[in-house]
C-alpha positions as CSV (number, residue, x, y, z in Angstrom):
1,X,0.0,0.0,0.0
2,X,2.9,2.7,0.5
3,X,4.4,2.2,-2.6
4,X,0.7,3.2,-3.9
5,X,0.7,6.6,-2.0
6,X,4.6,7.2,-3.0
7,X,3.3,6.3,-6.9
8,X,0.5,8.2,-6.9
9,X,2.0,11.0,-4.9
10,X,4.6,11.3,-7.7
11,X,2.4,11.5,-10.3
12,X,0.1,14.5,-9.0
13,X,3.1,16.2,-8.3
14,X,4.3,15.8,-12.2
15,X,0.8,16.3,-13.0
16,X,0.0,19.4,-11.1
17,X,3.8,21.3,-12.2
18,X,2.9,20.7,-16.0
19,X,-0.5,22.2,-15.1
20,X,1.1,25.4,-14.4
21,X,2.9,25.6,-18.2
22,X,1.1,23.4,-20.5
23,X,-3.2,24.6,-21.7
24,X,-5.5,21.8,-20.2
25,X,-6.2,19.9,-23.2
26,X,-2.4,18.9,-24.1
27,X,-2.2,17.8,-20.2
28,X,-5.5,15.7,-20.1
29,X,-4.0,14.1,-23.8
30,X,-0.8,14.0,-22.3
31,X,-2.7,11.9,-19.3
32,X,-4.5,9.5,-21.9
33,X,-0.5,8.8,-22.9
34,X,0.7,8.1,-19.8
35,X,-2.3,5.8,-18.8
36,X,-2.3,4.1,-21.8
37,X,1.5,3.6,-21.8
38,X,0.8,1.9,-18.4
39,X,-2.3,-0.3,-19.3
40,X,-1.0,-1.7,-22.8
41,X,2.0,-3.4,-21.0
42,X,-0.9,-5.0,-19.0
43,X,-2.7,-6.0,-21.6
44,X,-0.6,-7.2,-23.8
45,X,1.5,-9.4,-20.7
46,X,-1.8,-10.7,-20.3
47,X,-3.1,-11.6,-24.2
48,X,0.0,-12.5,-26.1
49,X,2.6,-14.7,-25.3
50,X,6.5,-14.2,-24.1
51,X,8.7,-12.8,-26.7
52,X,9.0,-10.6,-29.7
53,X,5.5,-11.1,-30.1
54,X,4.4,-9.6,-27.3
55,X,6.9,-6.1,-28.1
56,X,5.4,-6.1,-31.8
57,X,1.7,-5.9,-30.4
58,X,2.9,-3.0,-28.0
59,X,4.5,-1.0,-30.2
60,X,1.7,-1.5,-32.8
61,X,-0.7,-0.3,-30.2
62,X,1.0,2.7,-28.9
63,X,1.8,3.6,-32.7
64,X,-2.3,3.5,-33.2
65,X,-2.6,5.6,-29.9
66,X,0.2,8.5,-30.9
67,X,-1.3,8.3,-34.3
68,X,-4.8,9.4,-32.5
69,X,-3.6,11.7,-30.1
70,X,-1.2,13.4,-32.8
71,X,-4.4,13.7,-34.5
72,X,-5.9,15.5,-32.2
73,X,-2.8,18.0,-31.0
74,X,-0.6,18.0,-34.5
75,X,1.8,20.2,-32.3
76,X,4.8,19.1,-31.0
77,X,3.6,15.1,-31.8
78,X,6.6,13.4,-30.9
79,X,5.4,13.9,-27.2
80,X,2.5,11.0,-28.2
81,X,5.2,9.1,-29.5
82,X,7.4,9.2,-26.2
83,X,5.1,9.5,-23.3
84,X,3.8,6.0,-23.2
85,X,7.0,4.5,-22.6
86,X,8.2,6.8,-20.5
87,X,5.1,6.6,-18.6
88,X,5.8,2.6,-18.6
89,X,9.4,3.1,-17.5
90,X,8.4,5.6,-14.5
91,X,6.1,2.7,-13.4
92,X,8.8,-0.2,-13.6
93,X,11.0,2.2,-10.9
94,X,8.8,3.8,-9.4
95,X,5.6,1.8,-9.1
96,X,4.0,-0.2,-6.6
97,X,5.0,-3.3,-8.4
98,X,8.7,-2.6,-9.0
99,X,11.1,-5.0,-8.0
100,X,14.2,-2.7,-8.9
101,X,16.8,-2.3,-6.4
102,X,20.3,-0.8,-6.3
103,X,22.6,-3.4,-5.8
104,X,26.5,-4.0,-7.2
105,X,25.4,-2.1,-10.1
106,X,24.7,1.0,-8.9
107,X,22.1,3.3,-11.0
108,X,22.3,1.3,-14.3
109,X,18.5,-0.8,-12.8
110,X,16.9,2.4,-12.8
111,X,18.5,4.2,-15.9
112,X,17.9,1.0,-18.2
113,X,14.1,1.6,-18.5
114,X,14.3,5.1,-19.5
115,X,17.1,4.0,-22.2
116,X,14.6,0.8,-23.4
117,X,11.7,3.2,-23.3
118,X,13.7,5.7,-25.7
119,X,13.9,3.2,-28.0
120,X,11.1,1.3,-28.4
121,X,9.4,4.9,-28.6
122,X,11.3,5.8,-32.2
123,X,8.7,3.7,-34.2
124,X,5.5,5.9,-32.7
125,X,7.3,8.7,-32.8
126,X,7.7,8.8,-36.5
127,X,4.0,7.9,-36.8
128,X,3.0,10.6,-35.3
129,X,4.9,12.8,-36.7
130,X,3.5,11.6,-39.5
131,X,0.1,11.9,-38.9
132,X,0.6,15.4,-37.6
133,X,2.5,16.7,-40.9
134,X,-1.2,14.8,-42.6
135,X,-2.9,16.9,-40.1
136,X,-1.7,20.4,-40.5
137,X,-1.8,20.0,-44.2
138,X,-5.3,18.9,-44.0
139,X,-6.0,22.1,-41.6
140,X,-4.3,24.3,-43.9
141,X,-5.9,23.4,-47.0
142,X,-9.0,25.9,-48.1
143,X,-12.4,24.7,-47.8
């Protein structure tokens, strides 16, 4: 239970500073990131099997979801790319699950999540940069 408080402490603290600089719809899309950056891990742990399978559904997902949310706020998309997996990675070290613990190798448990979620976040990034630029030339175009 106090890992819960400490999590969801954390997060209303993050929450509430990027209230102060960001206009309320990014932050509630930037929200729908995070929790479905958390929940698709779930899911997919759940529906599809151990493996490269299991990445490949992930990625595929979160690709549909920064496609959707780029949609919606074409500025600045590759935030919908990134945000999930970061989101992800602040719940593997800091969540009420985590079983990450310093040990003989010093920082390198908690900075290898953030360097994973980097990665597997190139692929949605370029989506939605993608379907941003389709976006914005869609909203510029004359009726």
């Amino acid at each position: 239970m106090q890992a819960w408080v400490a999590f969801t402490v954390t997060a209303l603290a993050l929450a509430a500073i990027l209230a102060l600089f960001l206009p309320r719809r990014q932050l509630l899309l930037l929200g729908i990131a995070a929790v479905a950056g958390i929940v698709a891990p779930v899911l997919f742990d759940w529906r599809a099997s151990q493996g490269a399978v299991q990445v490949i559904y992930l990625i595929s997902a979160l690709c549909v979801v920064s496609a959707i949310l780029s949609y919606l706020w074409p500025w600045k998309a590759w935030q919908w790319g990134l945000m999930p997996f970061l989101a992800d990675a602040i719940w593997h070290v800091l969540g009420p699950y985590s079983t990450i613990a310093s040990g003989n190798l010093g920082p390198i448990p908690y900075i290898f999540p953030f360097f994973s979620a980097v990665l597997m976040a190139i692929l949605p990034i370029g989506v939605a940069e993608l379907a941003a630029y389709f976006t914005r030339r869609q909203q510029a175009k004359p009726a």
